[in-house]
N, C-alpha and C positions, 0 to 999 in steps of 0.2 A: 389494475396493475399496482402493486406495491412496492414502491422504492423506499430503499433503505440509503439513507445517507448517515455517515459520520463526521460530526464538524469536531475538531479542536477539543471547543468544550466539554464535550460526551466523553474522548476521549480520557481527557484529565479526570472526569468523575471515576469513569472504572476502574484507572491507574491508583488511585488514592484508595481503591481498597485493597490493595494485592500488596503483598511484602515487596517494598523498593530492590532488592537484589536479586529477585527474579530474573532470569532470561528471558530476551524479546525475540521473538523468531518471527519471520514470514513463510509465504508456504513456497519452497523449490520447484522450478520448472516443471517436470509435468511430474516426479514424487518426491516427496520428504520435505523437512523443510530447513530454512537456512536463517542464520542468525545477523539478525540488521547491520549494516554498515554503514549509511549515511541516511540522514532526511536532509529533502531539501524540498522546494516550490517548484511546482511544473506546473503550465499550461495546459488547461485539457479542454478539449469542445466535449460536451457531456453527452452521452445517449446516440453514438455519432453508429456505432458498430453494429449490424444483427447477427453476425457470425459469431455460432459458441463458441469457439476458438482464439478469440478475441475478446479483451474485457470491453465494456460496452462502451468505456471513454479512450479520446485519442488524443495523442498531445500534439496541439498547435500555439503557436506565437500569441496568437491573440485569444487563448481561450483564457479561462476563469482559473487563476490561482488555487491549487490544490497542494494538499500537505503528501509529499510522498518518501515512504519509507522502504531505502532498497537493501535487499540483502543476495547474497553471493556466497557459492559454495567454496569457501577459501581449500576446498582440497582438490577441487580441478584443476589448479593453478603448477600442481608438482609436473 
């Protein structure tokens, strides 16, 4: 099995070659995608899910500090 992780680091490296005024998107609930609103740190117990319907971490209290970036379709909201 191959897992792919991205830490922090990695991230900063690919950021630094891409023109800084770029838009940052993530991908929208099940099409399109939507443009970041907040990071913050969430708890995740890692590898917890085997349902494809579910990413395969889940956030708990006591899990392992993760970098998460959320984004929201701001035109649901009319």
């Amino acid at each position: 099995m191959v897992m792919f992780m991205m830490t922090v680091k990695d991230l900063i490296s690919k950021l630094e070659k891409i023109n800084p005024n770029r838009r940052v998107v993530v991908r929208g609930y099940e099409e399109g995608y939507c443009d970041i609103h907040d990071i913050s740190i969430v708890p995740l117990k890692l590898d917890v899910n085997e349902e494809w319907y579910y990413g395969p971490h889940s956030k708990e209290e006591d899990g392992e500090e993760c970098v998460f970036l959320y984004g929201k379709n701001h035109l649901s909201e009319k």
